[in-house]
N, C-alpha and C positions, 0 to 999 in steps of 0.2 A: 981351337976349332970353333968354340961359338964366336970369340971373337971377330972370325972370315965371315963366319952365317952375318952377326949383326953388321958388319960394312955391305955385304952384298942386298941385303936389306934394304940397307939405305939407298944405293946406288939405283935402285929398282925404281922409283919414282921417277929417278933423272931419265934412267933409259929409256919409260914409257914416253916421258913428254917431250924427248929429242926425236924417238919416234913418229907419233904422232904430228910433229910439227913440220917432221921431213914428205911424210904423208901428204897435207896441209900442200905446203907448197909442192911439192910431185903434180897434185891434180889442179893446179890454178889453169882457168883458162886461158890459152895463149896470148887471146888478145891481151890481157894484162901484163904479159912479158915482154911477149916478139913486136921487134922494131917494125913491123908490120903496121900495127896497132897504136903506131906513136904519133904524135903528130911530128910533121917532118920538118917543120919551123920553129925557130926560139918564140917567134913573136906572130900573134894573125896578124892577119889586115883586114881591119874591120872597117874598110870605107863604106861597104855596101850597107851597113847597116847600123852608122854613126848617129848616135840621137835618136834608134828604134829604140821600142824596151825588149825586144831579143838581145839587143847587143852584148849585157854581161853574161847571157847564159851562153852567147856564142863562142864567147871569151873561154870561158869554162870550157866547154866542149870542145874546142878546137887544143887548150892545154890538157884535158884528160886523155886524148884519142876519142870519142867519140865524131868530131871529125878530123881526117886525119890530114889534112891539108889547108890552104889557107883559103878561106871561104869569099875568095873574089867575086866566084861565080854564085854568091847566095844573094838572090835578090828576093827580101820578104815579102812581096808580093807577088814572087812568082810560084809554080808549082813543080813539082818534085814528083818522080815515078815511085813505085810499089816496093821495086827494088832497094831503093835509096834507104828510103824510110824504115825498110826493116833492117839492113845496115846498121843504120844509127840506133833503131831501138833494144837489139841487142845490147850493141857496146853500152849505150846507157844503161842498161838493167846489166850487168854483169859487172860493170865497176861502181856502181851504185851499191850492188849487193856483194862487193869483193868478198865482204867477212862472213859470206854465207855461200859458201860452195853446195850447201844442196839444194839450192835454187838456182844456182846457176843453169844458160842454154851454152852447154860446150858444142863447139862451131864443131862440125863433120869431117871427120877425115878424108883430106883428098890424095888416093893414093891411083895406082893403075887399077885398073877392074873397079873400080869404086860405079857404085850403083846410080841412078838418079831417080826420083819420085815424077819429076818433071820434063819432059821432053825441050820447053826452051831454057833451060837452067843446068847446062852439064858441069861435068867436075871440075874444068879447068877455066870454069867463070868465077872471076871475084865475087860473086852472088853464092853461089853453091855451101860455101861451108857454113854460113849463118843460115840458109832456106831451109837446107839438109840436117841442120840443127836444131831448127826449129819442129820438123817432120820426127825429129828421133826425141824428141823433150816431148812429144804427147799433144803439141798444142796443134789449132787448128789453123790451117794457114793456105789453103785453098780455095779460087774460088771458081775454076775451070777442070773440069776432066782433061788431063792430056798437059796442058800449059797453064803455069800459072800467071803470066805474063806480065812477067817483072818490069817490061819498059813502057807498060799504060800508067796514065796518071792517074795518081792517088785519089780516092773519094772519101769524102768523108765516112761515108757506111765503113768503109775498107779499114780507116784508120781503126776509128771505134775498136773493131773489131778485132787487129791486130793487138793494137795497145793493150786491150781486155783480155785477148787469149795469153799474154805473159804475164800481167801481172795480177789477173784474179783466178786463169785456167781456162783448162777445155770447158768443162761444167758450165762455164757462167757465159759465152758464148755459142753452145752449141744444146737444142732442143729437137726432140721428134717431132716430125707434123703435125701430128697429134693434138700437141699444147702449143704450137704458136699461135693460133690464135686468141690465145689467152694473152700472149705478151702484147698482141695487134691490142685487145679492149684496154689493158692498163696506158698505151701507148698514149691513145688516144686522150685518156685525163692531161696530157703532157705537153703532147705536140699538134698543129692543128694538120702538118703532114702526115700523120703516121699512119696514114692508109698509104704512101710512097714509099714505107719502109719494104724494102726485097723481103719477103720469108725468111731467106738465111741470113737475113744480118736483125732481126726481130730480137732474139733473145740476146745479144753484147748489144743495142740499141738500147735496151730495156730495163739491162741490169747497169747500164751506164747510168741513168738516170738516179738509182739509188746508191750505189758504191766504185760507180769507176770511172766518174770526173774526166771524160775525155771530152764530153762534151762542153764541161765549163771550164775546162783547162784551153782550150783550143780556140774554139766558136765564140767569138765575144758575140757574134749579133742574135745567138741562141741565149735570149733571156729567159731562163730557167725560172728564175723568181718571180717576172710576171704574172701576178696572178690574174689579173684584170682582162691578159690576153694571151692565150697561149701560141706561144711561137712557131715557126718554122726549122726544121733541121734541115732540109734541104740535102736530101744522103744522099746525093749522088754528084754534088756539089764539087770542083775539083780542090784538092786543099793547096795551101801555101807556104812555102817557106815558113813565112810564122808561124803560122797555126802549130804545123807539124813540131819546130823547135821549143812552142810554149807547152804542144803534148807531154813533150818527154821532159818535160825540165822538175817533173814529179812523176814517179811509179810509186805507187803503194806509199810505203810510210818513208822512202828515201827520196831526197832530190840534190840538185847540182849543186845548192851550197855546202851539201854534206861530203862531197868528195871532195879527195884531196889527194893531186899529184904526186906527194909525196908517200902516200901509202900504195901506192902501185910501182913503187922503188924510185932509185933513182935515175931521172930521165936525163939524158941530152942530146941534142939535135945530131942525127948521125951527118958524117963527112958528105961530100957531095959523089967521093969515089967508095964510099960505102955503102952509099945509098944508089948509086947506078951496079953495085956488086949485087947486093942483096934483091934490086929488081928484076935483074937477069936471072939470078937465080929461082925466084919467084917465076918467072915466064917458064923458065925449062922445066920448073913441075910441075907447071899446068901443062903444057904442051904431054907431055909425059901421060900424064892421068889424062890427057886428051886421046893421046896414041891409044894405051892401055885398053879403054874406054870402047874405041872402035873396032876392038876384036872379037 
């Protein structure tokens, strides 16, 4: 009899950490699974952006799924909608932080009856489960009553703002009336615009300057260290292909050199009749949670 006790003893460790490990993977976020989230090419095509210094972070991006196709149409000078950008800043911050499911933003379920926060953003838009994930993680992602209007172009205030609310929190973008003009006085030691800064983009304007590097990650013509003459932020600015790519090419204390395809399993280019399967199917669940939606 003690001899059964001391085996099941033992075994008791195994069982906790097969457990837990099934756990572990049980709650990964899809995008790190589903062919969805893959890129759908073995190789980019990085003509657009040959001899930029975007190009090996594109490389990257375009191998991890951040983006998930081949980036012909990415021209780093041109600009990118609202929509887009938070797209990609998901997928970046969730395979950036694979090894940390409780930071993760797990993307929203899109089922029939499924709710919407936003009137142009319904369930069965490829925009909806990252917006709608973003809305149910806490963070702040509004900048309209009514529409958040995903197909205007990016500004810079906007990006700040976004980049800030996932990877430092609500907290550090979001202030009461009250004290924004406190963030308007520090502003100002800073920027010679900062009486242009909007009220509610004041406090992730603010706290970028001391800890959330979107501005000098992005902005090269915002010289920060100038002390001789303080620059221009120009937040209403539209951003660009690059800016946005050199945004995200660091969250917090991860960036793109630290990932790596192979820890998000193994990948390869699905078929061309697997990939026209799994689109159809994609289409009838949205249509689905469209129908649903309208009842």
């Amino acid at each position: 009899m003690g001899r059964r006790f001391d085996f099941a003893l033992l075994l008791l460790p195994i069982i906790v950490v097969l457990t837990v490990a099934a756990v572990f993977v049980g709650c990964r976020p899809s995008e790190q699974l589903d062919p969805h989230f893959r890129p759908k090419y073995e190789k980019a095509d990085l003509r657009t952006v040959k001899g930029d210094e975007i190009e090996p972070i594109v490389k990257a991006f375009v191998e991890l799924g951040v983006l998930d196709a081949q980036p012909t149409y990415l021209d780093p000078k041109g600009t990118l909608d609202r929509g887009t950008f938070l797209t990609w800043l998901i997928r970046a911050w969730n395979i950036y932080y694979r090894d940390e499911p409780d930071v993760w933003i797990r993307l929203a379920e899109v089922a029939s009856g499924s709710g919407n926060h936003y009137s142009d953003v319904m369930p069965h838009t490829p925009l909806y489960p990252y917006l709608e994930g973003m809305v149910q993680a806490g963070r702040l992602v509004g900048f309209q009553k009514g529409e958040w209007g995903y197909s205007q172009t990016l500004a810079r205030q906007e990006l700040i703002l976004l980049r800030n609310s996932v990877v430092l929190g609500r907290e550090a973008v979001f202030a009461d009336e009250a004290v924004r003009d406190d963030f308007r006085v520090s502003l100002r030691a800073f920027l010679a615009d900062a009486d242009s800064v909007p009220e509610q983009y004041l406090p992730a304007v603010a706290t970028d300057l001391t800890r959330g590097r979107s501005i000098a990650l992005a902005f090269q013509d915002v010289e920060l260290d100038n002390a001789a003459q303080k620059p221009k932020l120009l937040p209403t600015k539209q951003v660009t292909h690059r800016e946005a790519i050199l945004a995200l090419s660091e969250l917090g204390e991860r960036n793109y050199r630290n990932a790596q395809v192979k820890a998000l399993g193994e990948w390869k280019p699905l078929s061309e009749e697997e990939q026209k399967a799994l689109d159809a199917a994609d289409q009838a669940a949205r249509d689905k949670a469209s129908a649903g939606h309208g009842d």
